[in-house]
C-alpha positions as CSV (number, residue, x, y, z in Angstrom):
1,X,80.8,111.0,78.5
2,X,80.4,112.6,82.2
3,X,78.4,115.1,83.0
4,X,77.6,117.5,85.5
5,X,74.8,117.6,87.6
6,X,72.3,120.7,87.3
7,X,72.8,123.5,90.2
8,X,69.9,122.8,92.1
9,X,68.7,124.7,95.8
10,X,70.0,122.5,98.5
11,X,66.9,121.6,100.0
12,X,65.0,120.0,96.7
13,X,68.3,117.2,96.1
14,X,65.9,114.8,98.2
15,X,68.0,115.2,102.1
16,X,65.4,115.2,104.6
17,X,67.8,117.2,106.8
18,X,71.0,119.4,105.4
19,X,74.5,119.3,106.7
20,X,74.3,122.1,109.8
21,X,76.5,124.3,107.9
22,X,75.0,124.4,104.9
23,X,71.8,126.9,104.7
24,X,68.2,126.1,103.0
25,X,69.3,128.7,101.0
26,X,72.3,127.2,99.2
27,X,73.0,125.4,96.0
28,X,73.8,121.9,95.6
29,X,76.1,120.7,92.8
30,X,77.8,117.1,92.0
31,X,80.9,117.1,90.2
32,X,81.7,113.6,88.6
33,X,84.7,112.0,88.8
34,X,86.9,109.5,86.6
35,X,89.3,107.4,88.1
36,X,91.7,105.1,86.6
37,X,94.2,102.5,88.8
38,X,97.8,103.3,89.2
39,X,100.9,101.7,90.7
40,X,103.3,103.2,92.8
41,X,105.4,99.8,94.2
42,X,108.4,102.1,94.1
43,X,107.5,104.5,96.7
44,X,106.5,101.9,99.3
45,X,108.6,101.9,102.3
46,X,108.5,98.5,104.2
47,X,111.6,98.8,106.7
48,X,110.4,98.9,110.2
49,X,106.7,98.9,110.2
50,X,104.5,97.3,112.5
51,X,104.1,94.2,110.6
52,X,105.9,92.2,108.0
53,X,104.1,89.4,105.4
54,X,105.6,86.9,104.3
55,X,104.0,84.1,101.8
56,X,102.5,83.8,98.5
57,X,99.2,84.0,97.0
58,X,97.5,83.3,93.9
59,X,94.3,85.9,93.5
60,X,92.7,86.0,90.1
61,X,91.3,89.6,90.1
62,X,95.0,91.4,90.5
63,X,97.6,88.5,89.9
64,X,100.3,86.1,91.9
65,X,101.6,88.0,95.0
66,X,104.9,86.8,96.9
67,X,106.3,88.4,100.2
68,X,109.6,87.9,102.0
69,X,110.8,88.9,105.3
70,X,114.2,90.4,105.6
71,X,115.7,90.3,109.5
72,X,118.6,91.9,111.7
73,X,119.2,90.1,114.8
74,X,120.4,91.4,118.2
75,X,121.4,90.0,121.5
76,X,118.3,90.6,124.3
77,X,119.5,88.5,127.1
78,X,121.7,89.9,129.1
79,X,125.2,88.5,128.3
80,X,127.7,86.7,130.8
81,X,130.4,88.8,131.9
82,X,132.9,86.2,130.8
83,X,132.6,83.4,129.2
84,X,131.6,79.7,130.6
85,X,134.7,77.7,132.6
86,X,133.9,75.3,130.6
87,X,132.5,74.3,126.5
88,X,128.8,75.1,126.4
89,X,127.1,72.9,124.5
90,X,124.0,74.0,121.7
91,X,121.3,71.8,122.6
92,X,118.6,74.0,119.9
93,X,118.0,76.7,117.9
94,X,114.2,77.6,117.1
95,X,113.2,81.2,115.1
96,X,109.5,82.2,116.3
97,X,107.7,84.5,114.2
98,X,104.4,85.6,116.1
99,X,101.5,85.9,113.5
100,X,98.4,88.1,114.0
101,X,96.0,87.8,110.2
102,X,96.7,86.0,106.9
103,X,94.6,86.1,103.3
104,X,94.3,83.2,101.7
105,X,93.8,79.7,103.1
106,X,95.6,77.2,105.6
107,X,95.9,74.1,104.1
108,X,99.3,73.0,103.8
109,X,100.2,74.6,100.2
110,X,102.4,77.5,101.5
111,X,105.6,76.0,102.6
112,X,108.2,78.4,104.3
113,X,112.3,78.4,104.5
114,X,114.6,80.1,107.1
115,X,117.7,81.5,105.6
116,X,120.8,83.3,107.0
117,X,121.9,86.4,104.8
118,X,125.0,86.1,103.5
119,X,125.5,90.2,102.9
120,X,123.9,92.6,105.2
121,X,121.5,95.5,105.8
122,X,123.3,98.7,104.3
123,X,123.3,101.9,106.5
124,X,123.1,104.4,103.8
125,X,120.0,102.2,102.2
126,X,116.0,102.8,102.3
127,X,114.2,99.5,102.4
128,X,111.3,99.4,100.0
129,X,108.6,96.9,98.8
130,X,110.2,96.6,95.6
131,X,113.5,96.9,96.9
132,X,115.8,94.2,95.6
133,X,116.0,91.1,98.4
134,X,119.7,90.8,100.5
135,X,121.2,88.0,99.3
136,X,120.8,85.0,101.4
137,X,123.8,81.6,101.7
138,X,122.0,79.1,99.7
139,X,120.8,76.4,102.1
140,X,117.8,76.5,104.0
141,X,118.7,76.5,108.2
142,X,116.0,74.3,108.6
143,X,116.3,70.7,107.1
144,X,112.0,70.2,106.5
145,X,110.2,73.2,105.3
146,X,107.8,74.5,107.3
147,X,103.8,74.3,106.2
148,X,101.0,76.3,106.9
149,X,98.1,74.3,107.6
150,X,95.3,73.6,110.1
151,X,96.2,70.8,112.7
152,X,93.8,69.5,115.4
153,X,94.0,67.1,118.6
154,X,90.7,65.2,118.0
155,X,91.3,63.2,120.7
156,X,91.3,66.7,123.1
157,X,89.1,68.7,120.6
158,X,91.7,71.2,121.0
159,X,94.7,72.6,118.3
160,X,98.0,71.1,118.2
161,X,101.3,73.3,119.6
162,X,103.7,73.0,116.9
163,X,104.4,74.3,114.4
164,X,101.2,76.4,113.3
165,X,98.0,77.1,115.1
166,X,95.4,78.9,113.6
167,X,92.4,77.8,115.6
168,X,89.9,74.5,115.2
169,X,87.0,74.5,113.0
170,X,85.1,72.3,115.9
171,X,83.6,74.3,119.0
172,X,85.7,74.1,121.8
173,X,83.8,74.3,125.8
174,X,85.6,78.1,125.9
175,X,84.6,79.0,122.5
176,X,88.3,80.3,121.8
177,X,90.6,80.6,118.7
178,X,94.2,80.7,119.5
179,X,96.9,82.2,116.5
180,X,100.2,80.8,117.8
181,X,103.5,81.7,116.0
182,X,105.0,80.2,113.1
183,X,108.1,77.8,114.6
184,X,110.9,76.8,112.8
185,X,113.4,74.7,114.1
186,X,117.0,75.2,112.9
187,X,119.2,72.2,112.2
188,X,122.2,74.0,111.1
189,X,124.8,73.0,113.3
190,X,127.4,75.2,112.3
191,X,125.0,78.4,113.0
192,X,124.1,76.9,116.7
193,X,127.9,76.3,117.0
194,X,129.0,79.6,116.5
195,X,126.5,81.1,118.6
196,X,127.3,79.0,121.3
197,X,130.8,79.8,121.4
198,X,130.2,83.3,121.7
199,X,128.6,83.4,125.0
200,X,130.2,85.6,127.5
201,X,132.0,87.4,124.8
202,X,132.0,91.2,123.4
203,X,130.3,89.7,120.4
204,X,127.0,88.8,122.2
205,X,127.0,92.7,123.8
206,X,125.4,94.5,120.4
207,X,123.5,93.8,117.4
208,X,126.8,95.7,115.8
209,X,128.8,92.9,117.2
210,X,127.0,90.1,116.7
211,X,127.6,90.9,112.4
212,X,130.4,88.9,112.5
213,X,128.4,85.7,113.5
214,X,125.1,86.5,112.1
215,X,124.0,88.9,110.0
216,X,120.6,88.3,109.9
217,X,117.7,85.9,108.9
218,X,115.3,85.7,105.6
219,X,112.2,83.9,105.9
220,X,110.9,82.7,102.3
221,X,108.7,81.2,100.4
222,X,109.7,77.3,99.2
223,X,109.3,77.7,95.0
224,X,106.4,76.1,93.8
225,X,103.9,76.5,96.8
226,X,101.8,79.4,97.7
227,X,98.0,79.8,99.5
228,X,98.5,82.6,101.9
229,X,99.7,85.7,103.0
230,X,100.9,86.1,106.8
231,X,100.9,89.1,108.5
232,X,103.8,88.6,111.2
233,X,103.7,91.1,114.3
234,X,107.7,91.7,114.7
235,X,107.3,93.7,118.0
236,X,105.4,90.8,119.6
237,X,107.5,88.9,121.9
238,X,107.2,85.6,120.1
239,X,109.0,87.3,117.5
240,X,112.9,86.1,118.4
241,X,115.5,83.4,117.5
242,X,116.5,81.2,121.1
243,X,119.1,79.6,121.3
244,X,118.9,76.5,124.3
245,X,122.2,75.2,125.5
246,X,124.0,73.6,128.8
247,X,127.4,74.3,130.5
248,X,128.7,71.4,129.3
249,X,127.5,67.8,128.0
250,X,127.1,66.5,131.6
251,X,125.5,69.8,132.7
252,X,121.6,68.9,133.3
253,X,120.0,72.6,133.6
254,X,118.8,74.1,130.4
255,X,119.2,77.4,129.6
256,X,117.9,79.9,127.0
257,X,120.0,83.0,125.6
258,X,117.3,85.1,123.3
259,X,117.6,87.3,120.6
260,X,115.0,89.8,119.1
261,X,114.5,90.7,115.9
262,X,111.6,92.9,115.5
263,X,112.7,95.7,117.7
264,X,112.4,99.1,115.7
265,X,115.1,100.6,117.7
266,X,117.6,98.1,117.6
267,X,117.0,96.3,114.2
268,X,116.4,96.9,110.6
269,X,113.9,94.4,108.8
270,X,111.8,94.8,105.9
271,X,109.5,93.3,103.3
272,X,110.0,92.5,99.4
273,X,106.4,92.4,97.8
274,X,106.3,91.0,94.2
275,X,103.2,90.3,92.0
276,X,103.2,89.0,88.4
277,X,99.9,90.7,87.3
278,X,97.0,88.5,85.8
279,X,96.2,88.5,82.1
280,X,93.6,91.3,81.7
281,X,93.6,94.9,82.1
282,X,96.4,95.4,85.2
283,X,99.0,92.9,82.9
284,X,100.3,96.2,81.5
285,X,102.1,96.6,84.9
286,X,104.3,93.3,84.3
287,X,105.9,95.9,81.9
288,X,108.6,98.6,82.7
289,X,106.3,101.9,82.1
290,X,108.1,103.8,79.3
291,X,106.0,106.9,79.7
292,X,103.8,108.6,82.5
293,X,100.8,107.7,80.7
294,X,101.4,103.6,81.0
295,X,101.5,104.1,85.1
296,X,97.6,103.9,85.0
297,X,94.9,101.6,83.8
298,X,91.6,103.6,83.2
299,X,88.4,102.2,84.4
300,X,86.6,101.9,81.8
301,X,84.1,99.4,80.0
302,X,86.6,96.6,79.8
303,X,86.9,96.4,83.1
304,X,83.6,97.1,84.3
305,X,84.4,100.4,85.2
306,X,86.9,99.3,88.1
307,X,89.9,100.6,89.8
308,X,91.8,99.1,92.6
309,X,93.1,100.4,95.6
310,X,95.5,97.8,97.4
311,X,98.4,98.5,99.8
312,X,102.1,96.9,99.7
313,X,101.9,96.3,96.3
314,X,101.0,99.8,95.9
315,X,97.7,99.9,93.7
316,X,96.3,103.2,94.1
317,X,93.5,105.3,92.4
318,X,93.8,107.9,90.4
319,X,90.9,111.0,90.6
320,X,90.3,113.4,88.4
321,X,87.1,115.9,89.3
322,X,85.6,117.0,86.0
323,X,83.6,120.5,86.5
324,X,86.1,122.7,88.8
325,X,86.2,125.3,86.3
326,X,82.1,126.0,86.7
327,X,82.8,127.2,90.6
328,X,85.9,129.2,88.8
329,X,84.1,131.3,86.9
330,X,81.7,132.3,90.3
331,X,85.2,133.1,92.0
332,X,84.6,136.0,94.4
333,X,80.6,135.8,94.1
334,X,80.2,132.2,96.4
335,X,80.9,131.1,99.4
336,X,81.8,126.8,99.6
337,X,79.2,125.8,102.5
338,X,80.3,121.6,102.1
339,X,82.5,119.7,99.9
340,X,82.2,115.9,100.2
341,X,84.2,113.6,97.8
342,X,82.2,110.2,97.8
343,X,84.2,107.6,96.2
344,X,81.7,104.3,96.2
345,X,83.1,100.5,96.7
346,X,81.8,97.6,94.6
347,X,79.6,95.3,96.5
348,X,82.2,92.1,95.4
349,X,84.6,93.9,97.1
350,X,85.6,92.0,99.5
351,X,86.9,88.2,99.2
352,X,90.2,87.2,100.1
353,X,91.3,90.4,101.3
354,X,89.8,93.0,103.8
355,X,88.7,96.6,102.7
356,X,91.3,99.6,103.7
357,X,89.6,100.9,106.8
358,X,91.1,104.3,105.5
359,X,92.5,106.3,102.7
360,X,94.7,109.9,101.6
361,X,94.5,111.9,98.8
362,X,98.0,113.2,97.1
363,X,97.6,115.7,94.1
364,X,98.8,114.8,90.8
365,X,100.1,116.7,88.2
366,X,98.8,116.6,84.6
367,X,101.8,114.0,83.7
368,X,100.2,112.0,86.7
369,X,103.6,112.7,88.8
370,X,103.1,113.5,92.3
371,X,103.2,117.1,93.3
372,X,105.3,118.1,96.5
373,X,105.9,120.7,99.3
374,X,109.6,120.5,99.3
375,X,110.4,116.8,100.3
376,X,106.6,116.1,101.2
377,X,104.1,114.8,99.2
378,X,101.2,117.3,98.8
379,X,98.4,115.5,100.8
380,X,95.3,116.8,100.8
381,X,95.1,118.4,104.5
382,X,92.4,117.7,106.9
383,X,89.2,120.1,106.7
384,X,89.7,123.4,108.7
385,X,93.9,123.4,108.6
386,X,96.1,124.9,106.6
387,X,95.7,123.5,102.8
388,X,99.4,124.1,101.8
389,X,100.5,122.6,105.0
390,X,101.9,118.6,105.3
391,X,101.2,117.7,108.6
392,X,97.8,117.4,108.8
393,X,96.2,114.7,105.5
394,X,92.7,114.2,105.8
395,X,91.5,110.9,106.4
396,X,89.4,109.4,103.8
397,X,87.7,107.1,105.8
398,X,85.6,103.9,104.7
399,X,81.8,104.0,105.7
400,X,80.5,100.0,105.4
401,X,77.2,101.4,105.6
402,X,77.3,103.1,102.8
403,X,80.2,101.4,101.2
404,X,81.9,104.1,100.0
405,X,85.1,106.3,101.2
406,X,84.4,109.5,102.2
407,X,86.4,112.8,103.1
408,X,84.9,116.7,103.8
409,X,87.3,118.6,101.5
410,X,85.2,122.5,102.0
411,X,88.6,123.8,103.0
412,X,90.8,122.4,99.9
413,X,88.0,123.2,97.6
414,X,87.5,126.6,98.7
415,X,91.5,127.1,98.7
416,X,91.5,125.8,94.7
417,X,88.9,128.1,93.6
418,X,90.2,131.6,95.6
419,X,93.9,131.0,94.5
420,X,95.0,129.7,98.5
421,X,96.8,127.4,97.1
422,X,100.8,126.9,96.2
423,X,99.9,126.6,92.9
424,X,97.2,125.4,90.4
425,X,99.0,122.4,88.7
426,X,97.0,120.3,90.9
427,X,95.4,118.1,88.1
428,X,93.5,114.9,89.4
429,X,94.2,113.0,92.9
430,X,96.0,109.8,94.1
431,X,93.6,107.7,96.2
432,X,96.3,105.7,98.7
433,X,95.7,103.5,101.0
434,X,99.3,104.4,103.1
435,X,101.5,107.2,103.2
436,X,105.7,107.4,103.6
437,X,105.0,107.9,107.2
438,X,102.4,105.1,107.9
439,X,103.5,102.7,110.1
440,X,101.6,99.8,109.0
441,X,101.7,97.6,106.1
442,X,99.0,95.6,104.6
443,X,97.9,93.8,101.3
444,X,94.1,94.8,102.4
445,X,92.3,95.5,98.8
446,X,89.1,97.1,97.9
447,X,87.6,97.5,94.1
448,X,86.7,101.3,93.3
449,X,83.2,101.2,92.0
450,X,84.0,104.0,88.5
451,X,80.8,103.8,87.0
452,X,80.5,106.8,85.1
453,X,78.6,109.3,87.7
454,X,79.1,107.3,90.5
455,X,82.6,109.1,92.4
456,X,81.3,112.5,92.7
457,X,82.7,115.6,94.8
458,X,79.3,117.2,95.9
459,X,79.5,120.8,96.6
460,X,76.8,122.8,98.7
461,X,77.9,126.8,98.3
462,X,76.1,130.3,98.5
463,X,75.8,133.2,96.2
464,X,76.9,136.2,98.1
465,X,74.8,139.3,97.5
């Protein structure tokens, strides 16, 4: 059972020094939270963020995870006014994807395709995480899978080129570690064909155009392998498909005609995030939830009091502060000097994936359902601005020295208990690691430390006279 911590006077809770704002004269209380984990994989949008993963990994605390990479592709060279006097011949076609993190390990065991979609993006259609995948023709364009692995030039104590670099193990004289892109040379012959024939023509002038030849790429995991998740950068300029071809067989100057495919404002491209949960607690998500109620695991004894918080997939944490209705019944008689929500991490919390650097809080309703301002989620709003506003969520940010998250909420708090806000069906909070309007994307995890008394919202207020 949680309880509440006694009212005590601020200045005998053992701080050697007070908040400024709050007086020597105030009282300190802790209100405890429960939390339990929730998932949201529905609501994540991945279509045009500033990265895209692709891979599969195996991770015994949440489960198997699997990311693909969807693609549009437009011309980015400038085109020929008209087309070559004579046959252009393809001598290449290579798809770059420039990479900038990845969880898991680079041995060789995640093997990646290229595919070309068969049906395109849809303009009326939102891209999510668990969005279903486009469907792709049904041989790889690249005849050997591509492997993500380690390779080294002993010989030069330096990394080879092609097709991966992540960086040597052995000290090089600079002390650098290089992340090249992922290559992947296409041996499809009928795809470099009718590219090639479509130089100088209309159909190389727009991304709208250039449907009709290709209608985009899917970069996928090869069944049966996995080891790591890559974080691909598609705005990088490594990020593009080039196409390398000559006038004609006898011409000997090589030339290059590019195409981008990460460009926000000229392409669509999204991620599909999958994960078969691990036997244990989080299994129950495997499972289409029936009622509101299966949407959350508690954190409770059998799981060592844990919750998870985990973007892409979405793992989130659910809040509920047990005690508001003890600063209720002083409504009118206090004045809220400091609200603090601490929400501690576990010290095993990070292993194979980073900690979220930052955090929001959405309220929940008492069927756990999020609770909105019109079409906007009801984030809680930064301290000091409106609280029934949307444009302003405060930032719960991490603090490693402390390891915990932390976020000032005197302004919400204050707001709840003098009726300021749209309403009081405000039940318990979602801890996210992303919002809708977020523009990155990332599988970074971190294990909520639920304890019972150890999430508290600790409130300094005043009685007024």
């Amino acid at each position: 059972m949680l309880l509440l911590s006694g009212c005590d006077p601020a200045n005998e809770v053992g701080l050697d020094v007070l908040p400024d704002e709050v007086p020597a004269t105030a009282t300190y209380i802790a209100l405890p939270g429960r939390a339990a984990t929730v998932l949201r994989d529905d609501s994540v949008l991945t279509a045009n963020k500033a990265n895209v993963i692709v891979g599969e990994l195996l991770d015994t605390n949440v489960g198997n995870t699997t990311a693909e990479a969807y693609w549009q592709v437009s011309p980015l060279t400038v085109n020929l006014a008209t087309p070559p006097s004579t046959t252009p011949v393809a001598d290449s076609l290579v798809a770059t994807f420039a990479i900038n993190q990845f969880n898991g390990t680079a041995d060789g065991g995640l093997k990646l395709n290229l595919y070309e979609l068969a049906s395109g993006f849809k303009d009326d259609t939102a891209y999510y995480a668990g969005s279903a995948g486009l469907r792709t023709e049904p041989m790889p364009l690249n005849s050997v899978p591509v492997d993500f692995r380690l390779r080294y030039d002993y010989r030069k104590d330096s990394v080879l080129a092609t097709p991966w670099i992540i960086g040597s193990t052995k000290k090089r004289l600079d002390s650098t570690r290089v992340l090249l892109p992922i290559r992947v040379p296409i041996t499809s012959a009928d795809l470099k064909m009718r590219l090639v024939d479509k130089i100088g023509t209309p159909t190389f002038n727009s991304r709208d155009n250039l449907q009709a030849v290709l209608k985009g790429l899917a970069l996928k995991v090869v069944t049966g392998s996995k080891g790591a998740l890559v974080n691909i950068n598609p705005s990088a300029g490594d990020t593009r498909l080039t196409l390398y071809y000559r006038y004609s067989a006898a011409d000997t100057v090589r030339r290059t005609y590019v195409f981008s495919m990460g460009n926000r404002n000229t392409e669509r491209y999204f991620t599909k995030i999958s994960t078969t949960y691990a036997t244990g607690p989080l299994e129950v998500f495997n499972r289409p939830a029936s009622t509101q109620a299966q949407d959350t695991v508690t954190a409770d004894v059998n799981n060592g009091f844990t919750a998870y918080l985990q973007g892409g997939l979405e793992l989130g944490t659910r809040i509920k502060i047990a005690g508001f209705e003890t600063l209720r019944a002083k409504q009118g008689r206090i004045v809220i000097n400091r609200a603090e929500l601490v929400v501690p991490v576990k010290s095993y919390a990070t292993g194979v994936f980073a900690v979220p650097g930052q955090a929001f809080l959405v309220e929940v309703d008492a069927q756990n359902r999020p609770l909105k301002n019109g079409s906007e989620l009801r984030t809680v709003q930064a301290n000091g601005n409106d609280p029934t506003g949307t444009r302003a969520p405060a930032i719960v940010t991490y603090d490693a020295a402390t390891r915990a998250y932390r976020v000032l909420l005197t302004s919400y708090l204050d707001a709840r208990l003098n009726d300021k806000l749209l309403d009081q069906k405000g039940d318990a909070f979602w801890l996210l690691p992303s919002l809708p309007a977020s523009t990155g994307l990332s599988l970074n995890r971190t294990l909520i430390d639920a304890v019972p008394g150890q999430i508290q919202l600790k409130v300094y207020y005043s009685e007024l006279n």
